[in-house]
C-alpha positions in Angstrom: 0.0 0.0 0.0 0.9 3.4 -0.8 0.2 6.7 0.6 0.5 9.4 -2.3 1.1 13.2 -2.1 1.3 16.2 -3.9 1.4 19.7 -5.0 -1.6 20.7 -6.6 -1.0 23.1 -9.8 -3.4 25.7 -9.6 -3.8 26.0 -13.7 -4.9 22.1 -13.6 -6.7 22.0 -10.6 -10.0 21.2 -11.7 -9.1 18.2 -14.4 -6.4 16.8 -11.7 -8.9 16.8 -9.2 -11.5 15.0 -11.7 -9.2 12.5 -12.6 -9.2 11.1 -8.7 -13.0 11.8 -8.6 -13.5 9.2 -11.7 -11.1 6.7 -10.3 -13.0 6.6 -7.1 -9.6 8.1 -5.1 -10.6 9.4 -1.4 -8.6 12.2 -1.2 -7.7 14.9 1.2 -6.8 19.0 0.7 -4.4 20.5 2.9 -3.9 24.3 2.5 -0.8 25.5 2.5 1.0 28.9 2.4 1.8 28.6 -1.2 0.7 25.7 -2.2 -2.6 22.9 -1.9 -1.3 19.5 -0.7 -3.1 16.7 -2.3 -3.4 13.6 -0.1 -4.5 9.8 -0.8 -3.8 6.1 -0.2 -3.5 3.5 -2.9 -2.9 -0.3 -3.8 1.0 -0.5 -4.7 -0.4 -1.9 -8.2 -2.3 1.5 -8.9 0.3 4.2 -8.5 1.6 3.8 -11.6 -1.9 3.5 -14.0 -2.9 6.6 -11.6 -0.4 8.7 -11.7 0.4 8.5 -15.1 -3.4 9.6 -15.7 -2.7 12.4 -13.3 0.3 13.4 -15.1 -1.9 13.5 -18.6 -4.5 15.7 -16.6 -1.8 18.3 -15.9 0.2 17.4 -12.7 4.0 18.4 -12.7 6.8 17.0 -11.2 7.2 19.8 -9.2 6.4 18.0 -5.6 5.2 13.9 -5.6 5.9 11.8 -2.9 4.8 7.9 -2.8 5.4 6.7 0.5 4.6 3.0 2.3 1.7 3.3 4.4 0.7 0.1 6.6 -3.4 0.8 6.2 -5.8 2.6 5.4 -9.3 3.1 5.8 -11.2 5.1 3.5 -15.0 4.8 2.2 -13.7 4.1 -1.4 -10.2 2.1 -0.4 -12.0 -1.6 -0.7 -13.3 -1.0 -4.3 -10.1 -0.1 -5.3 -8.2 -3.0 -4.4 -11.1 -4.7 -5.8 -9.9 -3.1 -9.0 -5.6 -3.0 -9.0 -5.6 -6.3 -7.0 -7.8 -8.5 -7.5 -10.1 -7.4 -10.5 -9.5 -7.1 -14.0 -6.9 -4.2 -13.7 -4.5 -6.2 -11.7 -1.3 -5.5 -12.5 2.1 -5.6 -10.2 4.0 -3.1 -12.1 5.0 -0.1 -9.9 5.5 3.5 -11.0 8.9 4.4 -12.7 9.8 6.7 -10.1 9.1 4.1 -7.2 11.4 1.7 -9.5 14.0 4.1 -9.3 14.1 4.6 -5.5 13.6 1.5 -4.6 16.3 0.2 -6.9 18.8 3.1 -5.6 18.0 2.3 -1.8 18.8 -1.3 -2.4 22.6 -0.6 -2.5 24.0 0.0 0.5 26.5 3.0 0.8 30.3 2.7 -0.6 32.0 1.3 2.9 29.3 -1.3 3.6 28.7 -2.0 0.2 32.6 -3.5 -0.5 33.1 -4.5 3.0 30.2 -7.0 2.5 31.7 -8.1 -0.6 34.6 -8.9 0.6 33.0 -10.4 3.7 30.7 -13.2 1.3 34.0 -13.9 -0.8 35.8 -15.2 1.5 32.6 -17.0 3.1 32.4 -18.7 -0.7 35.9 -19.4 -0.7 35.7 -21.4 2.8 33.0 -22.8 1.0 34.5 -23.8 -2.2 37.6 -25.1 0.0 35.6 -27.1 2.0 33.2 -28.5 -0.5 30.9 -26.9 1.9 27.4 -26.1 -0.4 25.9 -24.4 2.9 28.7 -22.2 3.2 28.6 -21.2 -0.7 25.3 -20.2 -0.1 25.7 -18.4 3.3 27.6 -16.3 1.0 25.0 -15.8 -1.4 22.9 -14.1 1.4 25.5 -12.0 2.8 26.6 -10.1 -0.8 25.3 -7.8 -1.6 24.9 -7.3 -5.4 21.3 -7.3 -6.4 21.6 -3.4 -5.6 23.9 -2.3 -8.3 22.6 -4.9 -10.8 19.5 -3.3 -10.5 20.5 0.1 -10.3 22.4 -0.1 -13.7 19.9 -1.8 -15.5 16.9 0.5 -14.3 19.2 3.0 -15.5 19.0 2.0 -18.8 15.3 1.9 -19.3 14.7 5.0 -17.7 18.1 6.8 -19.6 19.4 7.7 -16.4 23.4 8.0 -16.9 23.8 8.9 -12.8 22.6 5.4 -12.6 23.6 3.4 -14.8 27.7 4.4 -13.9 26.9 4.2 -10.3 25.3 0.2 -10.9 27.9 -0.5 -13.4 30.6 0.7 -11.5 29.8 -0.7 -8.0 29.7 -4.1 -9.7 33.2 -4.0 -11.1 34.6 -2.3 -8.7 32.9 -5.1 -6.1 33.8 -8.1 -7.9 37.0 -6.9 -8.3 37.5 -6.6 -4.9 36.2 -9.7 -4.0 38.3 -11.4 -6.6 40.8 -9.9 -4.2 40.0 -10.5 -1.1 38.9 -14.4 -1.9 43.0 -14.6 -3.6 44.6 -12.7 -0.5 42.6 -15.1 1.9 43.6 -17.7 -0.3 47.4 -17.5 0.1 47.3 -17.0 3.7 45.4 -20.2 4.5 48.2 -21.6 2.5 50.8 -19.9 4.1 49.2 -20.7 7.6 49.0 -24.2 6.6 45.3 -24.2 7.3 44.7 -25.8 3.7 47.5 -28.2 2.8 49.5 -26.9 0.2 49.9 -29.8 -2.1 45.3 -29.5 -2.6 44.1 -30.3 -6.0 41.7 -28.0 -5.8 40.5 -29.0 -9.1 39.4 -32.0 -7.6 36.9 -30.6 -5.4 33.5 -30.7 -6.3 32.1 -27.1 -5.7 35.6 -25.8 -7.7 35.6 -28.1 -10.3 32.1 -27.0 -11.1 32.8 -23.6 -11.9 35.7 -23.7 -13.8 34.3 -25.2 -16.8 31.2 -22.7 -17.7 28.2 -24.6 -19.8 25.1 -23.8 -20.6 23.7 -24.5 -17.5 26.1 -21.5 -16.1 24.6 -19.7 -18.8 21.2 -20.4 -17.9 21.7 -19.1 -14.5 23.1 -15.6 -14.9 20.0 -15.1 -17.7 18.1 -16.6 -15.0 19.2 -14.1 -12.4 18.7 -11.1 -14.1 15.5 -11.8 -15.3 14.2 -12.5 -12.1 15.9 -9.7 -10.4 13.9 -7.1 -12.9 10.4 -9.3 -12.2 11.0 -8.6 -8.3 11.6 -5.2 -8.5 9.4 -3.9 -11.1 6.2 -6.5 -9.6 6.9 -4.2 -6.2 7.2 -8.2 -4.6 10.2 -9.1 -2.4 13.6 -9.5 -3.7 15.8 -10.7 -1.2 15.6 -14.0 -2.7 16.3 -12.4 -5.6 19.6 -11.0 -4.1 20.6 -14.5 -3.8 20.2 -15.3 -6.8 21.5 -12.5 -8.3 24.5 -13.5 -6.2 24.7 -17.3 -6.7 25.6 -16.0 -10.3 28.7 -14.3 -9.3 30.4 -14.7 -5.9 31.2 -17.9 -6.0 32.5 -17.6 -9.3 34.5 -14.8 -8.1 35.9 -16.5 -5.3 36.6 -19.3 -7.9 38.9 -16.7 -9.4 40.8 -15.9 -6.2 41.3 -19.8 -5.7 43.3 -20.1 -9.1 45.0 -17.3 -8.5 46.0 -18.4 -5.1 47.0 -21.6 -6.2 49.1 -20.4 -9.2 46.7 -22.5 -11.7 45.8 -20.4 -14.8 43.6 -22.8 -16.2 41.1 -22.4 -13.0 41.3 -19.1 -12.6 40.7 -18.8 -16.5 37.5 -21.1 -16.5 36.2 -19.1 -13.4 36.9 -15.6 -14.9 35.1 -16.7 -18.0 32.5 -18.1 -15.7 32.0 -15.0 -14.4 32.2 -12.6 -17.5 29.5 -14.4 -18.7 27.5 -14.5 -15.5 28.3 -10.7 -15.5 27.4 -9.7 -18.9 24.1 -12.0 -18.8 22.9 -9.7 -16.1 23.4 -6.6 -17.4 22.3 -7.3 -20.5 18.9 -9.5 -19.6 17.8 -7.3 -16.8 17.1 -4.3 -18.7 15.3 -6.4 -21.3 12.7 -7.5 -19.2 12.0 -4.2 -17.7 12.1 -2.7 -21.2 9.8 -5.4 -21.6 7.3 -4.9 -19.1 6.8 -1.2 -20.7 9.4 0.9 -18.6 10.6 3.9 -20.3 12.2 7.6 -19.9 10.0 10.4 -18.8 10.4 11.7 -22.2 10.3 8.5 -24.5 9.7 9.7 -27.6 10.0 13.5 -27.5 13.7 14.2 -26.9 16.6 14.6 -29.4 18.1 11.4 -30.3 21.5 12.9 -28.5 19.7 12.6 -25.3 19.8 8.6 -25.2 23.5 8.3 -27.2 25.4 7.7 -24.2 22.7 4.8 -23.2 22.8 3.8 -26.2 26.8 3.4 -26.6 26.5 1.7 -22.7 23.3 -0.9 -24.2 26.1 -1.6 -27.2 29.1 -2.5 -25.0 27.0 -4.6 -22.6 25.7 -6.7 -25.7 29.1 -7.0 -27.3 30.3 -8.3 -24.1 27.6 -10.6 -23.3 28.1 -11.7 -27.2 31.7 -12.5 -26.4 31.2 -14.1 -23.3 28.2 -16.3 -25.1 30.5 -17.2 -28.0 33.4 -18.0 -25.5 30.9 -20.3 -23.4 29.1 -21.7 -27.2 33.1 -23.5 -27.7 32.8 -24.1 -24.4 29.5 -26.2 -24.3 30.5 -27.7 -27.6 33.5 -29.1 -26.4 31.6 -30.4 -23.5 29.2 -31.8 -25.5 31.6 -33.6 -28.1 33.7 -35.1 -24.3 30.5 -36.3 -22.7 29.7 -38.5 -26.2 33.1 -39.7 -26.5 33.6 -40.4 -22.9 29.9 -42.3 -23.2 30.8 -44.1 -25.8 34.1 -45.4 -25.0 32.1 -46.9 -21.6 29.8 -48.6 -23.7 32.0 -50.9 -24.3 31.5 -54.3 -22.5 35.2 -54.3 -21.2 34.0 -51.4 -19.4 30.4 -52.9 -17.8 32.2 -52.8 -14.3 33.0 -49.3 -14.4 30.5 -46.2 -13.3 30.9 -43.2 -14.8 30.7 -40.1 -11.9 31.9 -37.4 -14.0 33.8 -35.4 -17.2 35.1 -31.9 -16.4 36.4 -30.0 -19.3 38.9 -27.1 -18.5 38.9 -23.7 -21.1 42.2 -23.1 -23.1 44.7 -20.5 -21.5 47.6 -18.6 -23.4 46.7 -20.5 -26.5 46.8 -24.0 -25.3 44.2 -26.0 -26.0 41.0 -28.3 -23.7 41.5 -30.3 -21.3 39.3 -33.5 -20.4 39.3 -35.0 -17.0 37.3 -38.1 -16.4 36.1 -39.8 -12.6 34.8 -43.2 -12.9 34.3 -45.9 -10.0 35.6 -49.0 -10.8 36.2 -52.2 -8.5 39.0 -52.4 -6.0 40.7 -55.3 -8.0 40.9 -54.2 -11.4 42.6 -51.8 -13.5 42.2 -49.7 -17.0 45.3 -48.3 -18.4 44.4 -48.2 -21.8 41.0 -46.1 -20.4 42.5 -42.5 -21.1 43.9 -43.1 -24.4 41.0 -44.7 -25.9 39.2 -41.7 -24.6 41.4 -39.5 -26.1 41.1 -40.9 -29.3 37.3 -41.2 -29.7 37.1 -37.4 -29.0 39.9 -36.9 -31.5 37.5 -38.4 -33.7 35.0 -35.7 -32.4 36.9 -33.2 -32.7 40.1 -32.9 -34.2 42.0 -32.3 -31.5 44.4 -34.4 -29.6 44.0 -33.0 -26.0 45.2 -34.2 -22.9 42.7 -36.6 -21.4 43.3 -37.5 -17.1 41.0 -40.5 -16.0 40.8 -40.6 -12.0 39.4 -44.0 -10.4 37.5 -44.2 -7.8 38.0 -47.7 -5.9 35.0 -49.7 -5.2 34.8 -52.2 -2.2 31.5 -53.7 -1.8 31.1 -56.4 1.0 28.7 -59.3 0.1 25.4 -59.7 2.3 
């Protein structure tokens, strides 16, 4: 519910005043020294139809206020939620201004913003590190980057240029940071021998799965941003939103920070693209839907072309990079694709009956090297394949084209008769 002030122009009083008279609006006049204060409460979902009918009727900009109110009780207040809530002019859209302050008031200032950051990248890397999935998403919670996602892309719609730098810039500036801060904590658990030097970290399970982006990763960061622009612009809740918004990029920062830690450019390469792409998807997908849902500038339509250039030039950049990061991630799936078939159907075989496939991992090229394939089947305690990585090797040569390096790991089996 919203409680909805304003000036009152004095040359538009009369069809201002009509326009809440036809919409069944229980309003009150306050007299002022200079000016009439125009008073009301409303359903969230009819701000925007009503204001915007205000605004044709003659109201400036000059003084509007749309506050939260907890009730109301008016003679008129039931029909109208009858109406904007329930009835056939339901609609959860909210008014653009509202979408702009609640979008700005979501980011938390400069200090807090990057200390809590930093604070849910190193949570996600003692996740990652621990193969700790409760920890990764304690870290979701904590971050705080649904704020500047959707400052920068409300931005956009509404050809703002304040916001979309501030969005834009928070979330480089933040995930830089936390890239940081999850690398620096990295080398000092290291160093403190809290984390044993010699760790494959590619081995563990929450690493290893975001170091080779497919197009499930992809899915998620269009995912995020989608639903981060259906939260705020539907006036619902969007803390859960926040986490999702988050899953897309903290623990892929804090990825990052692990391979530079551990001196391994290949997982600190698959991460970074990992997160480009997360990045990108956002930014580009969350404007969409709000573009989508009918937001637009004040002036949509009237001003000089020269007025949107700079938003334009920002829209172009985000697409080209979300077009490189999806072209990356398309080789990337490809390649994934071609080293599941191959690994399938070299296990097809029925030398191979005994063994259980757990799972392929494909790692991204780095300084112009090439894939890698790594392979984890359980197989019993007693036998042994060491002829298993070769033949894999060669079926996806036959895939591909390329000779790659192919590492099977085997996981012994032991099973005690009943």
């Amino acid at each position: 519910m919203r409680l909805v002030q304003f000036a009152l122009p004095a040359d538009s009083r009369e069809s201002v005043l009509a326009v809440l008279d036809d919409e069944g609006v229980d309003y009150v006049l306050v007299d002022g020294a200079d000016d009439t204060l125009v008073e009301f409460p409303l359903p969230a979902q009819a701000v925007e139809p009503v204001l915007s009918e205000l605004r044709d009727a003659g109201l400036d900009d000059r003084y509007v206020v749309v506050a939260s109110a907890e009730s109301a009780v008016t003679e008129r207040f039931d029909d109208l939620e009858a109406r904007y809530v329930e009835g056939s002019e339901a609609d959860e859209s909210i008014d653009p201004d509202e979408l702009a302050a609640t979008a700005r008031d979501m980011t938390p200032n400069a200090a807090t913003y990057y200390s809590m950051t930093v604070l849910s990248a190193v949570v996600a890397l003692a996740g990652l590190l621990l193969d700790s999935p409760a920890l990764v998403v304690g870290s979701m919670v904590i971050a705080p980057q649904v704020g500047s996602a959707l400052t920068a892309a409300v931005g956009v719609v509404l050809a703002d240029r304040g916001m979309i730098r501030s969005g834009l810039r928070a979330q480089v500036v933040g995930l830089t940071v936390a890239v940081a801060g999850a690398a620096a904590v990295g080398w000092l658990v290291q160093a403190a021998s809290f984390v044993p030097g010699a760790l494959d970290v590619t081995t563990v399970t929450q690493i290893s799965q975001r170091i080779s982006p497919g197009a499930l990763s992809l899915v998620v960061g269009l995912a995020a941003g989608a639903a981060g622009s259906l939260g705020l612009a539907t006036a619902l809740p969007v803390s859960l939103v926040g986490v999702m918004i988050a899953a897309a990029l903290i623990p892929a920062a804090a990825a990052v920070g692990v391979g530079i830690a551990w001196g391994l450019p290949v997982v600190a390469a698959g991460a970074a693209l990992l997160l480009a792409s997360n990045f990108a998807a956002i930014n580009v997908v969350s404007p969409a839907v709000l573009w989508t849902l009918g937001y637009r500038p004040a002036d949509w339509g009237d001003a000089p072309w020269r007025r949107y250039a700079r938003v334009g030039a920002v829209v172009l950049v985000l697409g080209a990079a979300f077009a490189g990061a999806a072209a990356l991630t398309a080789d990337q799936m490809a390649f994934e694709r071609d080293a599941n078939r191959a690994v399938a159907d070299t296990l097809d075989a029925d030398e191979y009956d005994d063994l259980t496939l757990v799972g392929v991992r494909s790692t991204v090229p780095v300084a112009g090297g090439d894939y890698g394939v790594t392979v984890v089947v359980e197989r019993p305690d007693d036998r042994s394949y060491p002829e298993l990585a070769g033949r894999i090797r060669g079926a996806l040569a036959d895939r591909t084209g390329r000779l790659v390096p192919v590492e099977v790991q085997f996981v012994d089996r032991d099973r005690v008769p009943p």
